[in-house]
N, C-alpha and C positions, 0 to 999 in steps of 0.2 A: 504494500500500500504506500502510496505517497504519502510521505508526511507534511501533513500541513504545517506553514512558517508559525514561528511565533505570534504575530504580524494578525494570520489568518483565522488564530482562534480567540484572540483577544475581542472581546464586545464590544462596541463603540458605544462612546458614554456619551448619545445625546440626550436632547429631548425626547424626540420621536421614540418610537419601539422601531429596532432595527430586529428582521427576523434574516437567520443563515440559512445552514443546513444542516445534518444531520451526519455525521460520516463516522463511520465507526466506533457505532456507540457516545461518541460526545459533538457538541455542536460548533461548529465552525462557521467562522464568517470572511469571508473574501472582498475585499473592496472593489479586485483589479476589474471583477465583470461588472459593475454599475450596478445602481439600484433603480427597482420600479416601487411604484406608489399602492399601496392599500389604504382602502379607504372606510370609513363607517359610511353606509350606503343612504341608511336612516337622517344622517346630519349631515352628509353630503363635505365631510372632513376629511382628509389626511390621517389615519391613523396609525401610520408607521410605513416603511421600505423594507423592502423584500431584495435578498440579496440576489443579485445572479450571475450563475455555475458558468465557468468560461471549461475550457475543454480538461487544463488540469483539475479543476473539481470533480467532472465527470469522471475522468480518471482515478481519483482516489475515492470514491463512492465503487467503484467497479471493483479495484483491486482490494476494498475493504469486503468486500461479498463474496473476491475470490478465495481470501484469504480466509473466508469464514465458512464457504460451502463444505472441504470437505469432511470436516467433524460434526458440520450440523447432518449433512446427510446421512451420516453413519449414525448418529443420534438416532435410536427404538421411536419409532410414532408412536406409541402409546407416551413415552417423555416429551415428544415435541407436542401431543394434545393434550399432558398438563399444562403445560405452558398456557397453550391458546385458553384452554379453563381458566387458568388463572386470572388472562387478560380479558377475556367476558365476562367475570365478576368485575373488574378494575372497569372497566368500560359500562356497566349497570351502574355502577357505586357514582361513577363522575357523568353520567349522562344529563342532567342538568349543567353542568360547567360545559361541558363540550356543546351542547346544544348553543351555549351563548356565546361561546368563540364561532360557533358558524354565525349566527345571528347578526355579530358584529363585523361580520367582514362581508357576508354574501347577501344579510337583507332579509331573508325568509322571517317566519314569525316562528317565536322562540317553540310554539307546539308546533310546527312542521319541523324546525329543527329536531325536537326530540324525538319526532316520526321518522326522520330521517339517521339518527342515532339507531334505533333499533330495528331499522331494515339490514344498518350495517354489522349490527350484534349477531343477527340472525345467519348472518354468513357465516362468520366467528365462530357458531353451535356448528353448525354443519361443518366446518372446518375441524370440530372438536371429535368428531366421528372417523378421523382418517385413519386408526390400525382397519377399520371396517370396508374404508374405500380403497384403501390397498390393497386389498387380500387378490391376489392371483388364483389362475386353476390348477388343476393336476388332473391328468390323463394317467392311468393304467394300461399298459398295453395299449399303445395306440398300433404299435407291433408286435411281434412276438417277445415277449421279456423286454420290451421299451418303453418307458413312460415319458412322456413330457408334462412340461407346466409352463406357466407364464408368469412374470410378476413384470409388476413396474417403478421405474429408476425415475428420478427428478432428472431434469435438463442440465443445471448448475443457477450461472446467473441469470437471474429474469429482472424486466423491468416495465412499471407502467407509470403510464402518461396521463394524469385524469384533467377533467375541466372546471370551472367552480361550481357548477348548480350544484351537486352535492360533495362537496367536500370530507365530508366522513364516508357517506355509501360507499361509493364508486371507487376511494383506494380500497375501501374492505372487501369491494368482490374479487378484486385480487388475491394482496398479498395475506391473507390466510390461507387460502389455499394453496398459493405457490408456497408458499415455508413448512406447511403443515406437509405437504408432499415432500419434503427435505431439500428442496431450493433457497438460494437468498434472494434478496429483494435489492431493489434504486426503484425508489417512487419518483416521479417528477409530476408535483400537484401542481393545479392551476396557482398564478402570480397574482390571481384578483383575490383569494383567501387562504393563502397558504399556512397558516399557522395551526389550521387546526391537523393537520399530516404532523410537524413535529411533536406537537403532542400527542397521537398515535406511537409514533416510534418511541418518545421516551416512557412512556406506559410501558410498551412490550418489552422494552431492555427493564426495566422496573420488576416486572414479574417472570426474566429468568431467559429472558431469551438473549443469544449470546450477543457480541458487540459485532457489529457487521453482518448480522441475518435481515437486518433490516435499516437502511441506508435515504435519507430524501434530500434531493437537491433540488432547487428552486429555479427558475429563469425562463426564458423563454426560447426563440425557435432554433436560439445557438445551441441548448442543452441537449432538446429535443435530438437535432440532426448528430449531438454528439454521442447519444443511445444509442441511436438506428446505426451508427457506423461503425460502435466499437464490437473490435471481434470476439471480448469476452461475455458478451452479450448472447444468450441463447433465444431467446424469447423476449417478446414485448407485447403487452397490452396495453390497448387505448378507446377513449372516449371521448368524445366531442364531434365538429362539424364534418359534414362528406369531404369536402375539400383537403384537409387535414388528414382523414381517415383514409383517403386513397394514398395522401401522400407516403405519411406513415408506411403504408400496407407497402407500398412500390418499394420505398427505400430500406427498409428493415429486407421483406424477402429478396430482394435484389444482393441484399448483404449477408445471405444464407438466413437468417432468423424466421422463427417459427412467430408467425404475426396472427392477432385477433383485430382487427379496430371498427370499432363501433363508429355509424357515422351519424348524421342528422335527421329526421324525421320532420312528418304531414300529418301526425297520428288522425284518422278521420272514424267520426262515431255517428253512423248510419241512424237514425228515426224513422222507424218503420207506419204506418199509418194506424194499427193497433196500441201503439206504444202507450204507458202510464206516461202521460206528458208529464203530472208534477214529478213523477220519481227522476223522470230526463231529464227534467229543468234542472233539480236540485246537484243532479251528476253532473250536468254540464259545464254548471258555475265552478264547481269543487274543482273540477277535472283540467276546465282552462284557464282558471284565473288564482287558482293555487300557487304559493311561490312566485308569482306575478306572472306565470305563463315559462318561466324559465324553469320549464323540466322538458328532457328528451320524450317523456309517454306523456306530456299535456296535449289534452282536448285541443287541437286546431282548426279543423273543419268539421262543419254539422249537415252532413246531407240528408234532409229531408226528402221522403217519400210523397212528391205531390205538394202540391201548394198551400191545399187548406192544413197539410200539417204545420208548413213554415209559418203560415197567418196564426196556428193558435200558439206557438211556441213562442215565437218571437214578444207578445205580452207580458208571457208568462218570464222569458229572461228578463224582459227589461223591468218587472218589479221586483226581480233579485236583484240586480246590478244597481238600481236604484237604493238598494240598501246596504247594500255593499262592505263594509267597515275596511277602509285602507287608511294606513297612518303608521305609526309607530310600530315595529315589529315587539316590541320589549313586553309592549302592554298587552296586557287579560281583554280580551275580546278582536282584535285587531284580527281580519282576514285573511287580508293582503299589505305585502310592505313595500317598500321601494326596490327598483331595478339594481342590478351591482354595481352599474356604473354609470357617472354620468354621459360617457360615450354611445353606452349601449341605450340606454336608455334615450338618447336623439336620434341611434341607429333604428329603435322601436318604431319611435312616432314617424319615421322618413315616411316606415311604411305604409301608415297609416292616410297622408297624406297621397302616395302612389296609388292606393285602394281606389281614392275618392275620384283622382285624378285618370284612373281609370275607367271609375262609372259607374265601382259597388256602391251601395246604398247604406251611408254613416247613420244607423240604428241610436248605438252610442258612442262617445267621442271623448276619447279618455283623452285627447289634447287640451280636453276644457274642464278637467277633473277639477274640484276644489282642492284636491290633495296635490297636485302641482306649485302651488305658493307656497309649500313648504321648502326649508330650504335641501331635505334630501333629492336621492335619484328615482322621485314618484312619476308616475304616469296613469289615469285612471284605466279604469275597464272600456276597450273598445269592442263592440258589436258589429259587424258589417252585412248587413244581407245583399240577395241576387250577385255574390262573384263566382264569377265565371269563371273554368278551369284555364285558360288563357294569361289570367293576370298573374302576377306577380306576389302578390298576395297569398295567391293560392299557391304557386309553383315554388316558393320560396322558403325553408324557416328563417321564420319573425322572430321566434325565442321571448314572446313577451306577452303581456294581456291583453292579444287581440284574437278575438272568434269571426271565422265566418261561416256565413248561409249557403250552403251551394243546394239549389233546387233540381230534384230530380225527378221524371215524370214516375219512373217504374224501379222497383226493386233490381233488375239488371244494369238499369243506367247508374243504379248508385252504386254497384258493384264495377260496377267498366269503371268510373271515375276512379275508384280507389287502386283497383289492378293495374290501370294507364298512371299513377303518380310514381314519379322514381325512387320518395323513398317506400318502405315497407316494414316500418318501426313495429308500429302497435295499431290496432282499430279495434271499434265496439262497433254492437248493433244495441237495439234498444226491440226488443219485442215480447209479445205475451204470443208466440204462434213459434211452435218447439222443430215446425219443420222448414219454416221461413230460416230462422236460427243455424237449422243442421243444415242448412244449403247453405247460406254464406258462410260458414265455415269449412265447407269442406272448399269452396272456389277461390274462397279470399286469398288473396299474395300479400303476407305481411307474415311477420315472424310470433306476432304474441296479439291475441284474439278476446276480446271481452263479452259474453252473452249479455247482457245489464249491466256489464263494468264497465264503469267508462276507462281506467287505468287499472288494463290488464297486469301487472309486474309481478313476474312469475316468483315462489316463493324459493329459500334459497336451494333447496332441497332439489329444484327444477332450473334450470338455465331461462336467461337474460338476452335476447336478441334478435336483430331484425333481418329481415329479406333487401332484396335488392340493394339499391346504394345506402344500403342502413348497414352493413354490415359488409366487411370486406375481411377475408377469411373464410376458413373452414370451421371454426369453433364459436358458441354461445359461449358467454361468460357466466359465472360461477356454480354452482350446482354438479352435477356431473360432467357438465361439460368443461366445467375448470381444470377438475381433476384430469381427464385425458389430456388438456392443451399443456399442463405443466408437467407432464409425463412423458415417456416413453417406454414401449414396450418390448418387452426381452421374452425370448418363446426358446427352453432348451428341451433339446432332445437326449434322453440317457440311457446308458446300460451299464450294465457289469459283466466284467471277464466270469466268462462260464467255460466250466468245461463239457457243455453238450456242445456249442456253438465250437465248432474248427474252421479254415479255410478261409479264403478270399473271397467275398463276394462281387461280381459286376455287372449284375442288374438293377434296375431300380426295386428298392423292397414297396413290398407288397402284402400285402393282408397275410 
């Protein structure tokens, strides 16, 4: 491992909170790659700089993982699922703290954060199962006097890439499962909340797991390019936008690596003309205006089945929306909070604008939110009916709390519309008729399917992933499909010197 200079692990004594990284076992800070800005999203302030990883960071994050894979691999899983036990109690005990380190950097409201705390626990438990997920087979005679069996090896070093919506989930669908499978870990979390990732890692080195099983450096697309290229690198997982996620995907397997990355989403949740409209209503607000619309499985488009369903829905949303509570994430009642940033947040409303300027029909107009004059990164709830598969709006993730209407005359039209969109994230339908139901589900092209759910997000026990340019790779993320992607398979064939068995043999054996 590179040892970092004197220089590099010293804190800087400012004002601000300056956050490093995390490198074998203790935290380091780099000046030489610059710093970015985080912010409280809610106050719309500066609340500290995020350091970022120039290529030697990356490099002693790497060599600290190499340095530490091969005694962690050879570590019993049943001792490596103490460990993770240990750290899902420690992750129960502080889920209230954690929930307000995301709060304060990413915006959501402090009970979405703790919803999002224990989606990420919930991988942790199923990670805590690994002597069970490892077990291999054994054949007897697969020939005469030969047996075979299979087990499986971890890769070595793995590494992921995550975005800010959720800053606790999204590394934990990872690396528990790559460590519990007896790999090391280099996290690179998003740069718009990075602080709650080192405090994961000093949790897990806390309750026992060694120094360099678990590694995070910070920065942006220098850090990134410097995973994807380094050759002690086996594996790498990611999440965030298509753009990214092809890049990822092209440069990582171009560089031999075993690649997953998750890309962008359209998620669309069909209204069928039977449907409980209030139960729809109530899922549709929850679904798209959750977390302010910044989740990868949020409610984006609502295709209605025929017109009079869009005429009676559309009242029914707008006296939700109308009541709305956005403001404060901190406070008890608060629904929705502010965007993460205030870039993103003018990159939101562009669209909103492009919508109108295209021709869809402004419902409601979260550019004229009351909650705008505050001084955080707020934007109200926008509504759009009549847009058309053509715009921009539609064809686009917005990643914010804008819904639209797309009108469909028939049950097939709303199904071609979903099939014709390029991503293939998540969709619902919304129906009381079980054979309407089993048909769109067996036609639909998306990766993860909701019968009355409007956010289908499969438990962890079950794999995380989408179709088409939602997913680029061969592997869902965490559930059983983590365990295969951080794996590899070994198939031996055996015998023993016998003395029935004489002679050379030079055919192929056979039963």
């Amino acid at each position: 491992m590179r040892a970092p200079t004197a220089a590099s692990v010293e804190k800087p004594t400012e004002g601000i909170a300056t956050i490093g990284h995390f490198i074998g076992g203790r935290e380091v800070y780099d000046p030489s790659g610059g710093f970015g800005d985080v912010w409280n999203p809610a106050l719309g302030v500066r609340s500290g700089r995020v350091s970022f990883a120039k290529q030697p960071d990356v490099d002693a994050a790497v060599a600290a993982a190499k340095d530490a894979f091969p005694a962690w691999s050879e570590t019993p899983p049943a001792r490596r699922a103490t460990i993770l036990f240990a750290f899902r109690e420690a992750l129960c005990a502080r889920t209230e703290h954690l929930a307000a380190l995301i709060t304060a950097e990413h915006g959501k409201t402090l009970e979405d954060a703790k919803g999002e705390v224990v989606r990420g626990i919930e991988v942790v438990e199923f990670a805590c199962a690994i002597p069970q997920l490892l077990k291999g087979e054994y054949t007897e005679n697969i020939g005469r006097n030969i047996d075979g069996f299979t087990v499986r090896h971890p890769l070595g070093v793995c590494a992921g890439i995550t975005p800010f919506n959720f800053p606790a989930m999204v590394p934990m669908w990872m690396f528990p499962i790559a460590i519990a499978c007896g790999n090391t870990f280099v996290l690179k979390p998003s740069e718009k909340d990075p602080s709650l990732s080192l405090e994961l890692a000093r949790m897990l080195v806390r309750c026992g797991a060694p120094a360099g099983v678990l590694n995070v450096i910070n920065g942006s697309k220098e850090a990134v390019s410097a995973l994807l290229d380094h050759p002690d690198i086996k594996a790498v997982s990611f999440v965030g936008s298509t753009p990214v996620a092809q890049f990822v995907y092209t440069r990582g397997t171009a560089a031999g690596k075993r690649v997953q990355a998750l890309g962008g989403a359209k998620n669309h949740l069909v209204v069928m003309p039977d449907a409980d409209l209030d139960q729809a209503t109530d899922a549709i607000v929850g679904a798209a205006y959750g977390s302010a619309g910044e989740r990868c499985m949020a409610i984006s488009v609502v295709v209605t089945v025929g017109d009079e369903v869009a005429d009676r829905l559309i009242p029914r949303l707008k006296g939700k929306l109308s009541a709305l509570r956005v403001g404060d994430p901190t406070q008890a009642g608060t629904e929705m909070g502010p965007l993460v940033t205030g870039d993103h947040r003018e990159r939101v409303r562009s669209y909103i604008d492009v919508g109108e300027r295209e021709g869809a029909t402004v419902v409601i107009d979260g550019r004229r939110h009351p909650s705008n004059a505050a001084p955080g990164f707020f934007l109200g709830p926008t509504l759009l009916d009549r847009v058309q598969p053509e715009m921009r709006v539609y064809r686009e993730e917005i990643f914010g709390p804008v819904l639209s209407i797309v009108r469909a005359k028939t049950p097939q039209e709303a199904l071609t519309f979903v099939n014709d969109h390029e991503f293939g994230n998540g969709v619902a339908i919304f129906t009381r008729d079980g054979d309407a139901a089993r048909w769109f589900n067996h036609h639909v092209q998306a990766g993860m399917v909701g019968i009355n759910v409007p956010i289908p997000v499969p438990m962890a026990f079950h794999s995380f992933g989408g179709w088409k340019r939602s997913l680029f790779g061969d592997h869902h993320i965490h559930g059983p499909e983590g365990v295969r992607f951080y794996t590899r398979l070994k198939s031996t064939t055996v015998t023993w010197p016998s003395s029935i068995r004489t002679g050379s043999s030079f055919t192929m054996p056979t039963m």
